[in-house]
C-alpha positions as CSV (number, residue, x, y, z in Angstrom):
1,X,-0.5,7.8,12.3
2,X,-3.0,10.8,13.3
3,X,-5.9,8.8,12.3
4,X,-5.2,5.9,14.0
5,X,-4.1,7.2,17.3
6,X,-8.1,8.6,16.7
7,X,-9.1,4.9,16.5
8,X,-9.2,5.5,12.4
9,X,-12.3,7.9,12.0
10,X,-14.0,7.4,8.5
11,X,-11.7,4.6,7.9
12,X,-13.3,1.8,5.8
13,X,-10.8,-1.4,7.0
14,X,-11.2,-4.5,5.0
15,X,-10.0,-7.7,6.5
16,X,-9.1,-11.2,6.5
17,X,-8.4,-14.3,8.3
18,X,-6.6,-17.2,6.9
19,X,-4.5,-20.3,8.1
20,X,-0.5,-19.7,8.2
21,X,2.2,-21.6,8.7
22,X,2.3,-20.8,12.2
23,X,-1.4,-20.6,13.2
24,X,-4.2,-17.6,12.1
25,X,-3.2,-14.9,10.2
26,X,-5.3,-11.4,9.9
27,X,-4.3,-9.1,7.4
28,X,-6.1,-5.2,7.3
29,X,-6.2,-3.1,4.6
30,X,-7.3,0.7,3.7
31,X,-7.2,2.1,0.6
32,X,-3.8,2.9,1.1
33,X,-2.4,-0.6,1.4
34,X,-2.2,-2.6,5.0
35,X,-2.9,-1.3,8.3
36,X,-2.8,-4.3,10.5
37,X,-0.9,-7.8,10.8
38,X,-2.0,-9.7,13.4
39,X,-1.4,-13.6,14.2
40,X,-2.9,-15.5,16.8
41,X,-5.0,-19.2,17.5
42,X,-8.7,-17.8,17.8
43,X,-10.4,-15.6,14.3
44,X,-12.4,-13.9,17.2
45,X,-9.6,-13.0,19.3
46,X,-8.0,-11.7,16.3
47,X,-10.7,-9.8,14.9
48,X,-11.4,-8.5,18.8
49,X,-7.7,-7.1,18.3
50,X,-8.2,-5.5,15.2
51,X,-11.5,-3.4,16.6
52,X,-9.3,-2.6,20.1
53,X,-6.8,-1.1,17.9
54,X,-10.0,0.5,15.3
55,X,-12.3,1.6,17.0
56,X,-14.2,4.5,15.0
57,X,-13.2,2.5,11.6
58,X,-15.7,0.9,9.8
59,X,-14.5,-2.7,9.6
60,X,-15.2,-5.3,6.8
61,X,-14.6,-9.0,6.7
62,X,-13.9,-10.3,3.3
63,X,-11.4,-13.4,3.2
64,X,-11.5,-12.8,-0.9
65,X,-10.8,-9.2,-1.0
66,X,-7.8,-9.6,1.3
67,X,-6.7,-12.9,0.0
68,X,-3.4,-11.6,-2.6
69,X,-2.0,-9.3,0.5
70,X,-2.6,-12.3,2.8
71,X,-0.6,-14.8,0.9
72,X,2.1,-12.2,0.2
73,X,2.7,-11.3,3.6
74,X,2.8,-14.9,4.7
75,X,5.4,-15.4,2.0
């Protein structure tokens, strides 16, 4: 909670964007499991989102990496 309300410092944030049942999906994750579920129409919106909330995080795209935590969270 600290580091976020720092806009995640040092952070490495590895993220994805995926089709859901009801529209996109974005799933975040550190190395301490997910940060960040976000849903919305627009990947660039979502991912505009995700840096609002981020800002001093290093943030990584990577559909694959995320791709287990963002099928079990739209389960």
């Amino acid at each position: 909670p600290s580091a976020y309300r720092k806009g995640a410092p040092g952070e490495r944030i590895t993220f994805g964007i995926a089709d859901s049942p009801i529209g996109r999906a974005l799933v975040a994750e550190t190395d301490r499991g997910v940060c960040a579920l976000e849903l919305g129409d627009d990947d660039a919106v979502l991912e505009a989102e995700l840096r609002r909330d981020f800002p001093r995080a290093e943030l990584v795209r990577d559909d694959r990496a995320v791709r287990a935590r963002l099928a079990a969270a739209l389960e």
